[in-house]
N, C-alpha and C positions, 0 to 999 in steps of 0.2 A: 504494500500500500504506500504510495506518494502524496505530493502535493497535487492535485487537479484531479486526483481520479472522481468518477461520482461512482459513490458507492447507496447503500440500502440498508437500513435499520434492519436485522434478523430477529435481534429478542426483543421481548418488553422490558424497553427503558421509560420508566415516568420521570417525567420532570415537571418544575413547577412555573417557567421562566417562561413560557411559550406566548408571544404578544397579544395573543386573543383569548387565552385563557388564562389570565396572570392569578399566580397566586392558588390557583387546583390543579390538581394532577393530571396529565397528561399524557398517554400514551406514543411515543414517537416512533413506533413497531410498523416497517413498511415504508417509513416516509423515504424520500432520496434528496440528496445531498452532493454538496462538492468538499473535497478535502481541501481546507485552506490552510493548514498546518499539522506537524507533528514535534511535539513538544519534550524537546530533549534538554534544553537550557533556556536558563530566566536571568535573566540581567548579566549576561554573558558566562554564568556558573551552570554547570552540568547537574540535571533534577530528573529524578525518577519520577513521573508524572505518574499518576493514578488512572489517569483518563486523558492520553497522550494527544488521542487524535483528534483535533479541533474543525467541525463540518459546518459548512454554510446551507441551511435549505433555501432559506426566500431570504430578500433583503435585510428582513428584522429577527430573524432566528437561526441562530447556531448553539452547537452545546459540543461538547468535550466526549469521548467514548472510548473504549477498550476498543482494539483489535478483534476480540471476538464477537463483539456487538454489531459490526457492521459486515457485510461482505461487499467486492469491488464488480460494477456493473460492466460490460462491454458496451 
């Protein structure tokens, strides 16, 4: 997985951040996405992220995800 691949939500991840439902939970299982980062360092120091890979879906919503959470679309 890179930067710019579009990939697809596999498992159900809730979140609570999503612009039209702010605040309740959220299923994001299925949606697709663009990779706009993977998160190895933060202010130029080397970080074990939790939740490396950083995805844009629409203009106002991206969230952070595990490698196993998403797979890579053709």
């Amino acid at each position: 997985m890179k930067v710019g691949d579009r990939v697809r939500v596999i498992k159900s991840v809730i979140v609570y951040h999503h612009p039209e439902n702010k605040g309740k939970p959220f299923d994001v299982k299925d949606r697709e996405g663009e990779v706009v980062a993977i998160v190895h360092e933060w202010q130029g120091r080397p970080v074990s992220a939790n939740l490396p890979v950083f995805v844009q879906f629409d203009k106002k919503f991206k969230g952070h995800f595990r490698e196993d959470e998403l797979e890579t679309l053709n």
